[in-house]
C-alpha positions in Angstrom: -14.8 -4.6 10.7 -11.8 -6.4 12.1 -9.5 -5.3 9.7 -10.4 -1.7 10.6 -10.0 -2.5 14.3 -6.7 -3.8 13.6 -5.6 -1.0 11.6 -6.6 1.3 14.4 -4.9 -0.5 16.6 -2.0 -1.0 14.3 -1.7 3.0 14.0 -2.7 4.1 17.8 0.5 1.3 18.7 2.6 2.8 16.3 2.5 6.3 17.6 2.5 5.5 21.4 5.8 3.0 20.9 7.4 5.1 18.3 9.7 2.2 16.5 12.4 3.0 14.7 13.6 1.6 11.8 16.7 0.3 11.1 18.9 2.3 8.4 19.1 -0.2 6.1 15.6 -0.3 5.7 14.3 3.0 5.5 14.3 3.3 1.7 11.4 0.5 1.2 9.5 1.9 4.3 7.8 4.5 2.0 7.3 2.6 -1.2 6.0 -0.2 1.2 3.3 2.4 2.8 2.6 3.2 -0.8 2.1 -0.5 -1.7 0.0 -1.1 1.2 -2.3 2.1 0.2 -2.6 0.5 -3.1 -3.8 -2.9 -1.5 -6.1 -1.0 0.8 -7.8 1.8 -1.5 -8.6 -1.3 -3.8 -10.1 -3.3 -0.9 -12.4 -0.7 -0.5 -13.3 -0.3 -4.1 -14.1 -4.1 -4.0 -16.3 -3.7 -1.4 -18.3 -1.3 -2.7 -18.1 -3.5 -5.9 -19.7 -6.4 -4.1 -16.3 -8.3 -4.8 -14.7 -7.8 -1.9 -12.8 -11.2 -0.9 -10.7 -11.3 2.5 -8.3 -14.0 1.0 -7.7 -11.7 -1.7 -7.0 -8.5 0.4 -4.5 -9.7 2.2 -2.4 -11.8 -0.6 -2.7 -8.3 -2.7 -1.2 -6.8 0.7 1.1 -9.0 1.2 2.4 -9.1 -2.3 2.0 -5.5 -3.3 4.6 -4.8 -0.4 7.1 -7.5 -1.1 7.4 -6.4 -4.8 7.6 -2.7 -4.0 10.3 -3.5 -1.6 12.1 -6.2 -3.9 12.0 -3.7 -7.2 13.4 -0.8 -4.6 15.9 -3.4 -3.5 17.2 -4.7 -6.9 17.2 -1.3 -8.5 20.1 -0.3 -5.3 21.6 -3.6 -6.6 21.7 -2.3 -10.2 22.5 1.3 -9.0 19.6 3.4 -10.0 17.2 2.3 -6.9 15.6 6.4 -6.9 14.9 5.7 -10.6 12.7 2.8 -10.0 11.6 3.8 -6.8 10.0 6.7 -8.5 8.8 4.2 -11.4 7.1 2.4 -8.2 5.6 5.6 -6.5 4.3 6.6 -10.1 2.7 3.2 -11.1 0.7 2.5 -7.8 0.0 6.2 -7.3 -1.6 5.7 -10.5 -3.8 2.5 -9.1 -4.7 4.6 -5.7 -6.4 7.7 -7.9 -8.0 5.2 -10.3 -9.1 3.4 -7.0 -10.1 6.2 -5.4 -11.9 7.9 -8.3 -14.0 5.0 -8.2 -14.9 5.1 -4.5 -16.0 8.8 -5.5 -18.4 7.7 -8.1 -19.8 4.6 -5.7 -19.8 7.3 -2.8 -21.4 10.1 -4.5 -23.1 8.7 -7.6 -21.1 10.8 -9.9 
């Protein structure tokens, strides 16, 4: 229940202070949302697993961001940064469905 409270928080902040983000960052800021969708759809999948494991959460957070971002930035190193950014998108768009095709089976029993 905290976590949710913080995220609303987290959200209802971000849209009252509108921050902006500095130019040289703005190409991880999606595939770090992505990331963090990832960490989050499969925190709730855990849960309804019975697995669910704070500890967990947040190092799969935390992580999940940092390599998203760190694969963005070494594919701009290398040159072809939309390439692997798009290999990112595709690989933890692929975990969110799976994730959330099984929330749909816990939530609805089909």
């Amino acid at each position: 229940m905290l976590a949710v409270i913080g995220l609303v928080i987290g959200v209802v902040a971000g849209i009252l202070l509108e921050p902006t983000v500095p130019v040289g960052l703005q190409p991880y800021l999606p595939i770090a949302l992505i990331a963090a969708l990832d960490a989050l759809f499969g925190a709730v999948r855990a849960h309804l697993d019975g697995v669910f494991n704070d500890r967990v959460f947040v190092v799969s957070f935390v992580f999940n961001v940092l390599i998203a971002a760190f694969i963005v930035f070494l594919g701009d190193q290398l040159g072809v940064g939309t390439q692997l950014s798009t290999a990112v998108v595709v690989v933890l768009g692929i975990r969110i469905f799976s994730n959330a095709a099984s929330i749909r089976r816990h939530i609805f029993r089909a």
